[in-house]
C-alpha positions as CSV (number, residue, x, y, z in Angstrom):
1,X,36.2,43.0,-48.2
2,X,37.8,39.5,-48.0
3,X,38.1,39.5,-44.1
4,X,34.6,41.4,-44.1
5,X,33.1,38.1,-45.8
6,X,35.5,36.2,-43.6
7,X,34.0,37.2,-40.2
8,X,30.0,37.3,-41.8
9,X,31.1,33.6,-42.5
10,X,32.7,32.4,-39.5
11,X,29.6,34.7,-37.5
12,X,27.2,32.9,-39.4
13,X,29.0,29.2,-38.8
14,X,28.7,30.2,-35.1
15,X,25.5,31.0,-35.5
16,X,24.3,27.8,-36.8
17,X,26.5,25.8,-34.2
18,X,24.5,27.6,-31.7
19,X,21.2,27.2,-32.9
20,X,21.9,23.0,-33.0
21,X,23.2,23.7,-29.5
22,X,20.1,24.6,-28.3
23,X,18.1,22.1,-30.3
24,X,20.6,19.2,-28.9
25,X,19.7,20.2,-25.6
26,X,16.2,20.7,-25.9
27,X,16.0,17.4,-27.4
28,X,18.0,15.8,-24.3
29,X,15.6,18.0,-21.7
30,X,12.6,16.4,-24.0
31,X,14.6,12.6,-23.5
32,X,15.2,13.7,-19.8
33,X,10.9,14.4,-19.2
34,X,9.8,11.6,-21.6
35,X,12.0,9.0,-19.5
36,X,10.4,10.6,-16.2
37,X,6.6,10.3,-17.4
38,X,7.7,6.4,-18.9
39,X,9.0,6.2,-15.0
40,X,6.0,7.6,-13.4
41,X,3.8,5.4,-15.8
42,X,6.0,2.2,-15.0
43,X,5.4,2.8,-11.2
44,X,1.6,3.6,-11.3
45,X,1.3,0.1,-13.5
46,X,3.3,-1.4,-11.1
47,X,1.2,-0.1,-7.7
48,X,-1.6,-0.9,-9.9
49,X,-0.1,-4.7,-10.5
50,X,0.1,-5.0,-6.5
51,X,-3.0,-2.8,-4.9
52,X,-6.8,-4.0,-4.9
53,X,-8.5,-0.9,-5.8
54,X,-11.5,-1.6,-3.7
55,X,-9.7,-2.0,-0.2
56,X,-6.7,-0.3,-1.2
57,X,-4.5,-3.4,0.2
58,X,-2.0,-5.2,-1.4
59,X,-3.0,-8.2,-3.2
60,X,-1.7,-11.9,-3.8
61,X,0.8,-10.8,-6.6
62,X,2.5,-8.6,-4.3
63,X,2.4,-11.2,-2.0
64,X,4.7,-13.7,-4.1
65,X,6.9,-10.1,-4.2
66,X,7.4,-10.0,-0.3
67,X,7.4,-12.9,1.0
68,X,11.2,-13.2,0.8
69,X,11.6,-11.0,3.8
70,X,10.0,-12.4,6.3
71,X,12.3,-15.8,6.3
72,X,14.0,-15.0,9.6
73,X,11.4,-13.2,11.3
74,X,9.2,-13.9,14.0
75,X,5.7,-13.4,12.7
76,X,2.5,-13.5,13.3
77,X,0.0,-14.6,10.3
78,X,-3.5,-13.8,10.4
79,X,-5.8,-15.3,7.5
80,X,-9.4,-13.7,7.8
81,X,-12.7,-14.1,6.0
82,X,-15.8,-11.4,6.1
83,X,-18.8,-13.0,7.6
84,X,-21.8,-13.1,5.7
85,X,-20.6,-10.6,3.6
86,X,-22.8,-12.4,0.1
87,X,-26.0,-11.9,2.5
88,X,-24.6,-8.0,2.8
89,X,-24.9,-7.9,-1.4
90,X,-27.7,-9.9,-1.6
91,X,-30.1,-7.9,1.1
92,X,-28.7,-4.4,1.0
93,X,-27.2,-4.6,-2.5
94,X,-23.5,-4.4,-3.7
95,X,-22.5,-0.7,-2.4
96,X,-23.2,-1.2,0.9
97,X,-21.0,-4.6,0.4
98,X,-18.4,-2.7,-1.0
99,X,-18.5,0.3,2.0
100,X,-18.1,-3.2,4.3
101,X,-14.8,-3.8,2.1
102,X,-13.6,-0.4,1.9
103,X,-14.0,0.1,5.8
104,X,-12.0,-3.5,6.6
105,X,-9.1,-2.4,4.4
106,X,-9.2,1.3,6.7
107,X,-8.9,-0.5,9.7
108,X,-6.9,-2.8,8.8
109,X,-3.9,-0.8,7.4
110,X,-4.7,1.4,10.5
111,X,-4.2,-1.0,12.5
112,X,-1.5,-3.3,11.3
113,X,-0.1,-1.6,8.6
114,X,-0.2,-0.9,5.2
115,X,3.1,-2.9,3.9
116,X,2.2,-6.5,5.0
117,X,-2.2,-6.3,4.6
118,X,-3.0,-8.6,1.4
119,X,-6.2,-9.1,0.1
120,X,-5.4,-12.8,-0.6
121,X,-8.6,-13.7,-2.6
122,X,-12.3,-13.2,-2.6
123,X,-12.9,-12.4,0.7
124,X,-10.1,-13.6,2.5
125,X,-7.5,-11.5,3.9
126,X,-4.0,-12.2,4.8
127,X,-2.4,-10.0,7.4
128,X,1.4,-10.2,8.4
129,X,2.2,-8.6,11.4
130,X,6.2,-8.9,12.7
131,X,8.2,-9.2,16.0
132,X,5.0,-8.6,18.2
133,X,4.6,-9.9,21.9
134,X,1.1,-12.4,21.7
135,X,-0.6,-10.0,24.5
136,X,0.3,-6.7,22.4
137,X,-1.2,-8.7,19.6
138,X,-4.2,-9.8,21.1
139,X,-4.9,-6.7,22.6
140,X,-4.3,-4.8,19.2
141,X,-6.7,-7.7,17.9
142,X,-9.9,-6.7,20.1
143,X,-9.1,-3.5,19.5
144,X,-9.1,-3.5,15.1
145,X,-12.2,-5.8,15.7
146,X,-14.3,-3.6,17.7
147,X,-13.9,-0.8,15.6
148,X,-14.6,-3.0,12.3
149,X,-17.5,-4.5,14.3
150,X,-18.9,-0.9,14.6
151,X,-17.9,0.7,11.3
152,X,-21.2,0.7,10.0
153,X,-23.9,0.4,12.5
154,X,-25.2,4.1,12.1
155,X,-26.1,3.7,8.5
156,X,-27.2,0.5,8.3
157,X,-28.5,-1.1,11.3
158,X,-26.4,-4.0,11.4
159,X,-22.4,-5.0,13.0
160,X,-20.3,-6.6,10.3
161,X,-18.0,-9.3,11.9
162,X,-15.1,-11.7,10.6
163,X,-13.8,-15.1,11.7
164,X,-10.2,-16.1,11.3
165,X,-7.1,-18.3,12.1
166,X,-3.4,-17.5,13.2
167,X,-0.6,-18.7,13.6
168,X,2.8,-17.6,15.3
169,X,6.0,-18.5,15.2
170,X,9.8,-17.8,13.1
171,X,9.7,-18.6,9.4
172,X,12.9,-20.2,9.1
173,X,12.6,-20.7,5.4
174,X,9.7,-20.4,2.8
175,X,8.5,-23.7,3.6
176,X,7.3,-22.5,7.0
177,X,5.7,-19.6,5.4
178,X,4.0,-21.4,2.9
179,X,2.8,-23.4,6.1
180,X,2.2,-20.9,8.0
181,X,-0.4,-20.0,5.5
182,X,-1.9,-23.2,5.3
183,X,-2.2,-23.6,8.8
184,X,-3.9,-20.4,9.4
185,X,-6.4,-21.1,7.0
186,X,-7.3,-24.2,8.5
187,X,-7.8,-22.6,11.9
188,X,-10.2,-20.0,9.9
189,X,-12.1,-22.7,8.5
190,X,-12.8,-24.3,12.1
191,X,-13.9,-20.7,13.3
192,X,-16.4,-19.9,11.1
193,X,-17.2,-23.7,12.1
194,X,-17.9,-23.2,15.3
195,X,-20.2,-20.2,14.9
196,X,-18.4,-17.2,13.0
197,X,-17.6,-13.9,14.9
198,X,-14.6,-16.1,16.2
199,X,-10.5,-16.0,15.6
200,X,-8.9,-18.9,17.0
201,X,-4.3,-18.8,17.4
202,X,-2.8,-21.1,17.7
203,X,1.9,-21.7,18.0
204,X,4.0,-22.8,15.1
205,X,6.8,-25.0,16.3
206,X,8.7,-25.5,12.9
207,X,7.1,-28.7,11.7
208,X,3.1,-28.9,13.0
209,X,0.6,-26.3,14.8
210,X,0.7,-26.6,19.1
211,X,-2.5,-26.5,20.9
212,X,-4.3,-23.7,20.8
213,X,-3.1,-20.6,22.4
214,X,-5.5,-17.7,22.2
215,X,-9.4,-18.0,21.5
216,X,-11.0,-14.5,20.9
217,X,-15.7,-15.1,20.1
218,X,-17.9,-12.4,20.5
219,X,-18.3,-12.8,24.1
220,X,-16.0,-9.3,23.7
221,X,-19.3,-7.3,22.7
């Protein structure tokens, strides 16, 4: 009788080991599938952080993320504006604005990529494109802008256009980045000066922006 309540006890002791066992370990899988979700969440809140919703680009807080890696490179940096684009709300209202946005950020990631696109504020855009010949540049150039130019004819009658600056040249350290920007900016300014419809390169030589290298107007349509 004595080893018969011996082995109920040490069966039941087992037992109860056991059944904590399993709860430890469904506890741990629980742990394992909460820190996955808290993972998934931290990434969607962090694309979220660094994506314009509208266009789908990256915006001007990922653009204090990246610019890092481009000190070395030889870049080209594009800073563009949408013509007219407050006539587009005001006349055809704001969704057929926002369809002008929606197709510029299609485009443009087709175009020149996904990874260095910004929306940089309002309706400028900051595109980054790197180790590219100027030729296979310009030519990629007329290319992006004739599609954009035709993205929305059918529906509405009219061709949206854009007028911007760039600049090219090796970003030796952030100051020529930060330069860079400035300096394409600038040469957006003086295109939508001299009529819109018009994106005007020009060479970065480290300290100051050479003559003009490339002018592209709408003598391409």
């Amino acid at each position: 009788v004595n080893l018969l309540f011996l082995w109920i006890g040490i069966t039941v002791m087992n037992m109860v080991r056991y059944s904590i066992h399993l709860r430890v370990l469904d506890a741990q899988s629980e742990m394992v599938d909460l820190n996955n979700q808290l993972q998934q969440a931290n990434e969607k809140l962090l694309l979220s952080s660094s994506m314009d919703v509208l266009t789908g680009m990256k915006n001007r807080y990922a653009l204090r993320q990246d610019h890092n890696r481009f000190i070395g490179m030889d870049i080209t940096l594009m800073m563009i504006d949408l013509d007219d684009i407050k006539f587009y709300n005001d006349t055809y209202g704001h969704d057929v604005g926002d369809v002008i946005l929606i197709e510029f950020g299609k485009i443009t990631k087709k175009y020149f990529g996904k990874e260095t696109c910004y929306r940089y504020g309002g309706d400028e855009y900051l595109i980054i494109v790197k180790n590219i010949a100027d030729e296979v540049f310009t030519e990629t150039l007329n290319v992006w802008r004739e599609e954009f130019f035709q993205c929305v004819n059918f529906q509405y009658g009219f061709h949206p256009t854009c007028s911007g600056g760039y600049i090219f040249g090796k970003v030796e350290a952030e100051a020529d980045f930060l330069a860079m920007i400035r300096m394409a900016d600038m040469k957006m300014y003086e295109a939508k000066g001299r009529g819109k419809n018009l994106i005007i390169g020009a060479e970065y030589d480290g300290n100051s922006v050479l003559d003009d290298k490339t002018v592209i107007d709408s003598d391409i349509y």
